[in-house]
Structure formats: C-alpha cells, structure tokens
C-alpha positions in Angstrom: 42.1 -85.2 30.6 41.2 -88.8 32.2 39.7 -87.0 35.1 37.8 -84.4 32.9 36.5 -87.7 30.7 35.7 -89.5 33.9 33.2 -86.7 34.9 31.7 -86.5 32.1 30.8 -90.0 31.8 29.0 -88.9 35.4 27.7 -86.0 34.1 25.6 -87.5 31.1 24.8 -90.6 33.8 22.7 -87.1 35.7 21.1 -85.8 33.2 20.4 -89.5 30.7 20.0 -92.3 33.9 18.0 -89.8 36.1 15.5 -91.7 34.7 14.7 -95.1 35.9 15.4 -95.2 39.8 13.7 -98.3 41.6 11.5 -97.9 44.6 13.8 -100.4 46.5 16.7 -97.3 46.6 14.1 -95.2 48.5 15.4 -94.1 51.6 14.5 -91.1 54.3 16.8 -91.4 56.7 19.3 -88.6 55.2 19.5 -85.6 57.2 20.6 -83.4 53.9 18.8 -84.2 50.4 18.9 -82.5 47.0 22.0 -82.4 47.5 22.2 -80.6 51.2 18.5 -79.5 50.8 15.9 -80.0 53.5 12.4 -81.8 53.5 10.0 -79.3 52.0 7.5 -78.1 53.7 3.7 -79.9 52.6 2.3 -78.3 50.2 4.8 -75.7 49.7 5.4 -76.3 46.0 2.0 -77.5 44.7 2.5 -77.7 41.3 5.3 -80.1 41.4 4.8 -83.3 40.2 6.6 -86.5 39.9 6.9 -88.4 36.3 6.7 -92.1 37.2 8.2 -94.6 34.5 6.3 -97.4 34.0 7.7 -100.8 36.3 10.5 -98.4 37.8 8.5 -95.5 39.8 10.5 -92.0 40.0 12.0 -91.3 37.0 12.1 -87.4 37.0 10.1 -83.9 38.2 8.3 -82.0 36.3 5.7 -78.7 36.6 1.6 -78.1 36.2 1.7 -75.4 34.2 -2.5 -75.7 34.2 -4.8 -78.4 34.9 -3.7 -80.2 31.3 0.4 -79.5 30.6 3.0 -80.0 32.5 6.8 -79.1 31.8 9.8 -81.5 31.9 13.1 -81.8 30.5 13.0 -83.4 27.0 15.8 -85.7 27.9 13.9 -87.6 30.8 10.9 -88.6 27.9 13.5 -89.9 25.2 12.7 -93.8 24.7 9.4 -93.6 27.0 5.7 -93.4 25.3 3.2 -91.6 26.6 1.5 -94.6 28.0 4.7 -95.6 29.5 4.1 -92.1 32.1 1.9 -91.5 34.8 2.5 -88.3 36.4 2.1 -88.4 40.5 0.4 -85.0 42.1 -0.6 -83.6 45.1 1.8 -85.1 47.0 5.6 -84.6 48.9 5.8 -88.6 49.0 6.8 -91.0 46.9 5.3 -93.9 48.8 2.0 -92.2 49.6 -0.5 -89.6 49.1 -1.4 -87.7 45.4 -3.0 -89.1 42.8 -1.5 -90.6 39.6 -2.7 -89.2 36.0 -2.1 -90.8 32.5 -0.9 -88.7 29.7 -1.5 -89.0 26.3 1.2 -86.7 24.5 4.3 -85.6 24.5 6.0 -82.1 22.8 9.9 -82.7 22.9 11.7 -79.6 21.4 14.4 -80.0 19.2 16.6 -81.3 21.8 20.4 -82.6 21.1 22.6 -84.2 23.3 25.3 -83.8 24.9 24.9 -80.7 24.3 21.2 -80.3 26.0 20.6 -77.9 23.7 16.2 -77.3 23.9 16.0 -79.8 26.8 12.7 -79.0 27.1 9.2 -80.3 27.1 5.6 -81.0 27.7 3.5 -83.6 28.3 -0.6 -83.2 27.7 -2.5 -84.9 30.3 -5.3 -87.4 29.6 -7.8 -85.5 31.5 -8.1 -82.1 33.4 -6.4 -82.3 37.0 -8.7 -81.1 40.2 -6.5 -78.4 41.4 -7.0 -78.3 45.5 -4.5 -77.1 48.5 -2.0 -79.8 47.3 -2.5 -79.4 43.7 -1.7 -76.2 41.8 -0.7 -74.6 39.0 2.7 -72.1 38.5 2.9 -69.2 36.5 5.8 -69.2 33.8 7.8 -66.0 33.2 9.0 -64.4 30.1 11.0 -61.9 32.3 14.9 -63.1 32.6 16.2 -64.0 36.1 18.5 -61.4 37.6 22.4 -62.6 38.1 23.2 -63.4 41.5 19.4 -64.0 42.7 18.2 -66.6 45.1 16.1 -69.2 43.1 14.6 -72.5 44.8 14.8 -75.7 44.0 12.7 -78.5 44.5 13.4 -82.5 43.7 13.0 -85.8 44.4 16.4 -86.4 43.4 19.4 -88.9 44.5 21.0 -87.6 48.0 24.6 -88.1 46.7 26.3 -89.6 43.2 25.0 -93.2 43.5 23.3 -92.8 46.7 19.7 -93.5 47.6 16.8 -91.3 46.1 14.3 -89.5 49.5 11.0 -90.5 50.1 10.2 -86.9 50.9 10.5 -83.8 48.3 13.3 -81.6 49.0 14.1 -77.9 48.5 17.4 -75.9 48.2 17.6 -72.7 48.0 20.7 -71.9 44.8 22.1 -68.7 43.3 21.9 -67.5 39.3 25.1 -67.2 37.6 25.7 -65.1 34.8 26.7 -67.1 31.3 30.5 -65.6 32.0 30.7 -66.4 35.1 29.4 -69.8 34.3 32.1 -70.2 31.6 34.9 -69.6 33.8 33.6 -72.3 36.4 32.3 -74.7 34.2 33.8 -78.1 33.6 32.5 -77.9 30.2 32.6 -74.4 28.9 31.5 -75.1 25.6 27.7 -76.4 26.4 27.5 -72.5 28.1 24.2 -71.0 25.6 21.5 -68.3 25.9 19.1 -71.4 26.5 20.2 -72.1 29.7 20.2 -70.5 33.3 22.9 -71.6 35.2 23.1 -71.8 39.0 25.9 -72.5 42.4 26.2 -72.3 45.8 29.3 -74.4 47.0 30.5 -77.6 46.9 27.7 -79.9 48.5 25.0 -78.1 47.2 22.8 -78.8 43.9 20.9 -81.1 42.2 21.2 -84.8 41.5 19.8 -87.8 39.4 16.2 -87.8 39.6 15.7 -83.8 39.9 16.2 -83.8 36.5 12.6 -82.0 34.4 12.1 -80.4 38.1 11.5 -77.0 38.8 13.4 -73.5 39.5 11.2 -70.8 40.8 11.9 -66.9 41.5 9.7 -64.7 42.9 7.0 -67.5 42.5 7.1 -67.6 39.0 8.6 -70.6 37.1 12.3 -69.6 35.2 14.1 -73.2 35.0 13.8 -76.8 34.2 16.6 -78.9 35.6 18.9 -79.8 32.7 22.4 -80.9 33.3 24.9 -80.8 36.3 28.4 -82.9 37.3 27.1 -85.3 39.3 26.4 -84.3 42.2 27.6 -81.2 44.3 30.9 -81.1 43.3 31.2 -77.3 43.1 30.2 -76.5 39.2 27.3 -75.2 38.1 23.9 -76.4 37.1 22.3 -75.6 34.2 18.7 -75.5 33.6 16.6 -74.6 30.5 16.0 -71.0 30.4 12.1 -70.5 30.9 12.2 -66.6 29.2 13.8 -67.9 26.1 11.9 -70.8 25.7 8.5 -68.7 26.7 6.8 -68.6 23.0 7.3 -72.2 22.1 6.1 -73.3 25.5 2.5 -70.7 24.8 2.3 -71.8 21.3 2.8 -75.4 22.0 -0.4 -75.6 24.7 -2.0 -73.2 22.6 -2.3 -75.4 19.6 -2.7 -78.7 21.2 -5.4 -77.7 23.6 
C-alpha cells in the first residue's frame, strides 16, 4: 500500500507539475528522450506546439488544430490566465527558432481530478497563425483507434522522473491498449473510462512531465492528448484523452467561439 501511495504521489506530480519546468533544466545531451524516444525529425510534426508559462518557459505541448485553436490538456491551464500563455510554433527547439503567439481564451471541459476525467481543452489564439513548412495544422478524428495499433508520440517532456527536460522535440512510437487490457495492467484500475485511450510498450518507454497536452497521432490524424501516466516508464500504461469521444465538444466549441 505505501509503495502503491508513493506512486501515486508521482503520478499526479506528471500529470499537475508538468507544468512549470525552468529553462535552466534544459539539457540535449541524452541519447534516449521521451522516455527512450529519439530527436524528431524537423518539421516532421508541424502542428505541434509548445505552451510556454509565463517567467518559467515549457510548461506543456499542445496541437494547431487550425490557424486559431489549439488542443491541450485541461489540467496543464488550471491556475494560468490566458495572458499568462504564449504558445511557441514552428519549431523542434526550445531555445531557438518558431515564433511565439498570445492567446486570449481558454475552453477547459468539465475536468476533475484525480480522476482526469475530460482533461481536455482549447486555447483561442489572439490572431490567425501563418501556416508555412514548419507550421501546420492536424486533422482530428472522430473514428476510434484500433487496439494494438502503432500511434506516435511527440514531446518536449522530462528524459526520466526528475531528470532534465531536451532541448530538441522527441518522438516514440507506442502501442493502443484496449480498456481491459489496460485494467489488468494499470496501477490504478479505477481511473480506466471510455474517455481515455490508453497506450504501452515496455518498461522505459512513454511519456514524462512536460509531454503532458501533447499529441498522439494515427494514420496522421490526431486521436490523443497526453493525460496521465506513472511517472515515467515504469511499465504501465499511459492514458490520453480520447479524441473520437471528445470529437463534438471539440467542433462545437471552435464553432461557436470563432
């Protein structure tokens, strides 16, 4: 029970303290990343974008949906206004390159915690982004993810538990799991729901603090928004908000709002 308790004090560091990771902690000099990803290639995921807290740089990913949304996780805008967010684009670095836009609202879903129920959100820029070879939109699908499909994920976050967060974006390529199977190698079987799609690979593999909002893509098409994991690698799965079962609110939302 103490070692059950003791991860999941580190799990709800991941998904509530990805947020907030000084520049100073920037390092490049890891050979795996993500964790036991590889430096993406540049411009190979051009509609991901990095939300950048105010006074502490990096504080989560996020997706260009179009040249005016862009999807997150709820949890990584709790506490922050929107003129507390920039959002970094068109670029694989965090020290250089892109260009930083200001937003001016933010759509959280009815998210609860720690259960990361509807961890979801958007976030309206202040003005339209130029799209170029660096910059681009992703398509979101309302088609759910086979079991057992290969799915990549991209991040900026932390290269172990505690460790030092890459200069450079990094992708891993993960595996869907179905909700049973998810349940049965879970740590905490009871936050298992329809709203989430749940990925593994093996132990050394996954995301970390700061991938958090990021995105999961299959068959180029958006499906996932990085939600919750046991920090970081350790062999469970990672859950991220279900894209198909959150399609209608995230249409709705930019619809109305536009």
């Amino acid at each position: 029970m103490l070692q059950k308790l003791a991860v999941f004090v580190a799990y709800v560091f991941l998904v509530v303290s990805g947020a907030k990771l000084p520049r100073l902690l920037l390092d490049d000099t890891y050979v795996n990343r993500v964790v036991g990803g590889e430096v993406a290639k540049n411009g190979s995921a051009p509609y991901q974008v990095s939300l950048q807290a105010a006074g502490y740089g990096h504080n989560c990913g996020g997706s260009l949906l179009n040249d005016r949304w862009v999807l997150t996780a709820a949890h990584c805008l709790v506490g922050y206004e929107p003129r507390n967010m920039d959002v970094l684009v068109g670029t694989n670095s965090l020290t250089e390159g892109g260009t930083l836009l200001k937003v001016d609202k933010f759509f959280l879903h009815n998210y609860t915690s720690p259960e990361f129920n509807n961890d979801i959100a958007l976030m309206r820029l202040e003005k339209p982004v130029q799209f170029s070879e660096l910059v681009q939109s992703i398509a979101y699908s309302a088609k759910v993810v086979p079991v057992n499909a290969t799915v990549r994920l991209t991040g900026w976050g932390r290269t172990s538990a505690n460790g030092p967060v890459p200069t450079l974006l990094q992708s891993l390529n993960v595996v869907t799991l179905s909700n049973e199977d998810c349940k049965a190698k879970s740590l905490f079987p009871e936050h298992v729901d329809v709203g989430h799609l749940y990925t593994m690979t093996k132990t050394g593999e996954g995301a970390c603090n700061g991938d958090s909002g990021g995105p999961l893509v299959y068959a180029g098409e958006l499906v996932g928004v990085v939600n919750f994991g046991v920090p970081c690698a350790l062999g469970y799965p990672d859950g991220f908000a279900r894209v198909s079962y959150y399609h209608n609110w995230i249409r709705t939302t930019m619809a109305n709002n536009s």
